[in-house]
C-alpha positions in Angstrom: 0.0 0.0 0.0 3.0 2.5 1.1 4.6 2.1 -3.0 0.9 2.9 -3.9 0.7 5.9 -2.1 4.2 6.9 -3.4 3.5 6.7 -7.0 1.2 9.7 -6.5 4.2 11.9 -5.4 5.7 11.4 -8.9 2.6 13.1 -10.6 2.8 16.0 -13.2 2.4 18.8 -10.3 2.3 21.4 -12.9 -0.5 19.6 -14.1 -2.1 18.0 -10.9 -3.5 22.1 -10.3 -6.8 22.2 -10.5 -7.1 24.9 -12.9 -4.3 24.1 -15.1 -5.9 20.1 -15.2 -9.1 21.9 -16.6 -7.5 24.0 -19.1 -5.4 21.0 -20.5 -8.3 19.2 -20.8 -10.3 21.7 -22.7 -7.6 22.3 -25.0 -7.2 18.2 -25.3 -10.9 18.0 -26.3 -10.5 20.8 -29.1 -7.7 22.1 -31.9 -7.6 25.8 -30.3 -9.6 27.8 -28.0 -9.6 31.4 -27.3 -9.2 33.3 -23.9 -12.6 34.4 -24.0 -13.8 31.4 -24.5 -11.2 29.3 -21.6 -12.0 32.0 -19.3 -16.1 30.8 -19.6 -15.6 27.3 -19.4 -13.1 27.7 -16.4 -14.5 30.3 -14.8 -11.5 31.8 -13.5 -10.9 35.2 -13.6 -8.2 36.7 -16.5 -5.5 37.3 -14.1 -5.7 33.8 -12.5 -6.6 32.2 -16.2 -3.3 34.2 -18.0 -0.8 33.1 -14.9 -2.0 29.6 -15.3 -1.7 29.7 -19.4 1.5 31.2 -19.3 2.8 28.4 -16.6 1.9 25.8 -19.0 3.5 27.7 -21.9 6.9 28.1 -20.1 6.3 24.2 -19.7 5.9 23.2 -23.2 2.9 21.9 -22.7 0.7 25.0 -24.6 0.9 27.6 -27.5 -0.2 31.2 -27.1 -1.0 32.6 -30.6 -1.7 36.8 -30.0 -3.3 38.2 -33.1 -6.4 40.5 -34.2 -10.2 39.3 -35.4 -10.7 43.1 -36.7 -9.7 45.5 -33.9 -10.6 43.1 -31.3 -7.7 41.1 -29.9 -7.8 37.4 -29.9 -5.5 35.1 -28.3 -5.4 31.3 -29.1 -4.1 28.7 -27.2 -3.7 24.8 -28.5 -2.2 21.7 -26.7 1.0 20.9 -28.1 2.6 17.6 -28.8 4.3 17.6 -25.6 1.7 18.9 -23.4 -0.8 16.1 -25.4 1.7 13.5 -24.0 2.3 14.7 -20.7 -1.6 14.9 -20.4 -1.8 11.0 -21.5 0.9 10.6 -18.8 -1.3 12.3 -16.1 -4.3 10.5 -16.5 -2.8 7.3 -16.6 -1.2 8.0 -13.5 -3.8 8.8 -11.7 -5.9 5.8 -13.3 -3.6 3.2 -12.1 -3.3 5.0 -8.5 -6.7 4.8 -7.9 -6.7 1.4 -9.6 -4.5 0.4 -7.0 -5.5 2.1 -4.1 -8.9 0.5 -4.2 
């Protein structure tokens, strides 16, 4: 049971954050999603929602894409490759910990 317990301290912490575990899975679920629209189905405010985006940029895990749709700006954010991967990891992880922790 004690090895059990352990493997959860070897969990994705960047990604075992409630908001960021949210995010990631939005953006898993979709090809790219806007603030506006991350902000909504988050519900975090746009302070709390950009400190968490750009966490997971600095990570690898997403890409930030600042443009214009007319003089309104948009910013896009998609999973990349890496952050796909470590998401896969993540669940998995926690799968097999509550798998064996039954």
């Amino acid at each position: 049971m004690t090895n059990d317990l352990r493997s959860l301290t070897e969990i994705d912490r960047l990604l075992h954050e409630p908001a960021r575990t949210v995010i990631v899975a939005i953006l898993a679920a979709v090809e790219s999603a806007d603030f506006v629209f991350l902000q909504r189905e988050t519900g975090l405010t746009k302070g709390n929602l950009s400190t968490h985006l750009t966490k997971l940029e600095d990570a690898g895990y997403i890409e930030i894409q600042k443009t214009f749709r007319g003089k309104y700006p948009l910013t896009l954010c998609r999973l990349t490759e890496q952050g796909r991967k470590a998401f896969t990891a993540y669940r998995k992880q926690l799968l097999e910990f509550v798998e064996r922790t039954k």
